[in-house]
FIDRENMAR-298704 format. One line per field, with one value per residue (C-alpha): residue number from 1; residue in one letter; x, y, z. Coordinates in steps of 0.5 Angstrom, whole numbers. Layout:
BEGIN
nr = NUM:...
rest = a:...
X = X:...
Y = Y:...
Z = Z:...
end
This chain:
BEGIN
nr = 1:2:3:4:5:6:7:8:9:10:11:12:13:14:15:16:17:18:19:20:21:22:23:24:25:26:27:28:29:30:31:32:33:34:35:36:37:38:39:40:41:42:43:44:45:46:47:48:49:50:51:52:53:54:55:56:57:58:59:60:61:62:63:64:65:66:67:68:69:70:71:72:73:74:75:76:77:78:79:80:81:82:83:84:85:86:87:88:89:90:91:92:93:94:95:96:97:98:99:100:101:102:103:104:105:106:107:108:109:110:111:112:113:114:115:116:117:118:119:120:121:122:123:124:125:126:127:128:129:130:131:132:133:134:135:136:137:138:139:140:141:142:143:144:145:146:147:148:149:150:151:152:153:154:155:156:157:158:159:160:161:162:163:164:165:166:167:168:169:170:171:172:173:174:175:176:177:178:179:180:181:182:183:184:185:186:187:188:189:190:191:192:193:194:195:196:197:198:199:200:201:202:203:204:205:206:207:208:209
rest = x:x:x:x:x:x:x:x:x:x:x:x:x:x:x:x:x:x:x:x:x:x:x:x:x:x:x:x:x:x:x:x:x:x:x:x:x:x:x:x:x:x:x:x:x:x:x:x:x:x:x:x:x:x:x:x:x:x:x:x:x:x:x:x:x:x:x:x:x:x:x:x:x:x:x:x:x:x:x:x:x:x:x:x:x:x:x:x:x:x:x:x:x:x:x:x:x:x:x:x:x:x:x:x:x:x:x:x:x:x:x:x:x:x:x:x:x:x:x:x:x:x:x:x:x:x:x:x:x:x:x:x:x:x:x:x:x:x:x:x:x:x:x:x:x:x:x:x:x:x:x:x:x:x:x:x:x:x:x:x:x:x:x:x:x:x:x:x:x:x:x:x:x:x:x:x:x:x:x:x:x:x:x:x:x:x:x:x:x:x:x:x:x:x:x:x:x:x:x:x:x:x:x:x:x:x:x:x:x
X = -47:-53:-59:-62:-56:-56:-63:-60:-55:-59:-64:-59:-59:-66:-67:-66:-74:-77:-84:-88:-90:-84:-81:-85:-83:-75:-77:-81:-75:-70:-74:-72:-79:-82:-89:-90:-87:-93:-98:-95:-95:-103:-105:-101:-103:-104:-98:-93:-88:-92:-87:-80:-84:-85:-78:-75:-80:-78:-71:-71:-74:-68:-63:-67:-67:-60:-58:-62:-60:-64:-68:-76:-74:-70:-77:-81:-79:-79:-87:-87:-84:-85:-81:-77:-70:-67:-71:-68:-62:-66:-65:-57:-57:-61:-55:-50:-52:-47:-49:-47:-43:-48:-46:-54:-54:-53:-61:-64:-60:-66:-72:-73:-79:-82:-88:-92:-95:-100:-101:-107:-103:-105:-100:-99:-93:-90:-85:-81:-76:-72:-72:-69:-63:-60:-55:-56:-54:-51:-58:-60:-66:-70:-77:-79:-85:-87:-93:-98:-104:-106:-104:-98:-95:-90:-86:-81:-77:-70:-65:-60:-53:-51:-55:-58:-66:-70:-77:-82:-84:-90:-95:-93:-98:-104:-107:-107:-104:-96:-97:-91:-88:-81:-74:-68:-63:-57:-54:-55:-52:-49:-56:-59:-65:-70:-74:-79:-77:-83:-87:-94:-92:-88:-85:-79:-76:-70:-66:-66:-62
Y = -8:-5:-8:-8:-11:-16:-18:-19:-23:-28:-28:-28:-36:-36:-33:-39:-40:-35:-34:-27:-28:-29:-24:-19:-22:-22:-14:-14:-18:-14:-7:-10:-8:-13:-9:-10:-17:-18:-15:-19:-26:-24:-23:-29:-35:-39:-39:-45:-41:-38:-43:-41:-33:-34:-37:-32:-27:-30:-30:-22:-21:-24:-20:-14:-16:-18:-10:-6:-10:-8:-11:-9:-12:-18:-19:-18:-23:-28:-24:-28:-34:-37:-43:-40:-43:-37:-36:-40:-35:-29:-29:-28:-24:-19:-19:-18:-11:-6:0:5:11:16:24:24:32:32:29:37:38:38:34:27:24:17:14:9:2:-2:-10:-8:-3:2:9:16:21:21:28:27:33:33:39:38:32:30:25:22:16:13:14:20:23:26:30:30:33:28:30:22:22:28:30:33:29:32:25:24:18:15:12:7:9:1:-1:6:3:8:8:13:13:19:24:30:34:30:24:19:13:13:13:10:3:3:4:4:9:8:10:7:11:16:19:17:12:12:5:1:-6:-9:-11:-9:-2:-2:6:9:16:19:25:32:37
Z = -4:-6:-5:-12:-14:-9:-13:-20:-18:-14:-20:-25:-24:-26:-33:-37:-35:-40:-41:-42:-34:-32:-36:-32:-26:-27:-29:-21:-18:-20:-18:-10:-9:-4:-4:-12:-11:-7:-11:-18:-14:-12:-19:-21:-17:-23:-26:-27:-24:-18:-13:-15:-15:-8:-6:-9:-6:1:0:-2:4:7:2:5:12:12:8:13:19:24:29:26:20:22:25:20:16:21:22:14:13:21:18:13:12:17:21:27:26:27:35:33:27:33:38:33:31:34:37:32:36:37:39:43:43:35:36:37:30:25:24:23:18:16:17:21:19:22:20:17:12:13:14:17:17:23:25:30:33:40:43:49:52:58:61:68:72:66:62:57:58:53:51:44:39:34:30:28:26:24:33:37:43:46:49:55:55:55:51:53:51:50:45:42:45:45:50:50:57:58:54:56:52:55:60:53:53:49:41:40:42:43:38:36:34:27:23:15:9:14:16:22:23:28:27:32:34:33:27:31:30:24:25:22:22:18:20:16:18
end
């Protein structure tokens, strides 16, 4: 099920409370827009309905963790609602995320492009293209270019073949620090998804053949 649609049925049990902010808000609600959720709860702070606004700000949250089912965005809703209605499940929602079959040479086929997020909102592009992969002892060895902040890295690095955890373990290209925490890899909507797993270093990338 779509996650738009997830959000209309949720909301659907609220439309009795009719009011032009809460008309708008309905409109926002069921975009499934957590961003502009955010921004319409900002500008609205005094409205009647700003507690339910919020409740179901968090529960959309959850929707769309839930929906994407990865470990940054289980994450990041436990970053939001530190005492939220789920937030003791979180740790367990984590384990049960399968390692999706992966054909690891199939990475070196095309690009992979998204974005960078730090908690402070700001965002880069972020390019990333394997250019070589190797199996040895049970691990997958791999170099990569990625193009962040308007920089190119060649990194190495590995990739567990059990649960598709990616880690950068070395700048090839020059003596800086690694510019990308660690990630995992996925398949969502038959495409592959490269997603950081903490919200320190909010990263995602998807392939474009």
């Amino acid at each position: 099920m779509k996650f738009s649609r997830l959000i209309w049925l949720f909301a659907f049990s609220f439309s009795a409370c009719q009011s032009p902010d809460w008309e708008q808000w309905e409109v926002v609600y069921q975009s499934g827009n957590i961003a502009k959720m955010d921004s319409f709860i900002e500008l609205n702070q005094t409205s009647g309905h700003i507690e339910t606004f919020r409740f179901q700000r968090q529960e959309a949250s959850w929707a769309y963790a839930k929906y994407i089912n990865t470990t940054l965005q289980y994450k990041q809703y436990l970053t939001d609602y530190p005492s939220g209605p789920y937030s003791d499940s979180i740790h367990i929602y984590i384990r049960q995320i399968q390692a999706d079959s992966l054909n690891f040479a199939s990475l070196t086929d095309g690009s992979f492009v998204g974005s960078v997020h730090t908690p402070n909102n700001e965002s880069s592009i972020l390019s990333m293209r394997f250019i070589e992969i190797q199996t040895k002892d049970d691990q997958i060895n791999f170099i990569t270019d990625i193009n962040f902040d308007q920089r190119r890295y060649q990194l190495a690095g590995q990739i567990d073949p059990t649960s598709n955890q990616i880690q950068f373990t070395e700048n090839l290209s020059s003596i800086d620090p690694v510019p990308l925490c660690d990630g995992r890899i996925y398949i969502r909507d038959n495409k592959l998804l490269i997603q950081s797993v903490h919200v320190s270093q909010h990263w995602s990338v998807l392939k474009y053949n």
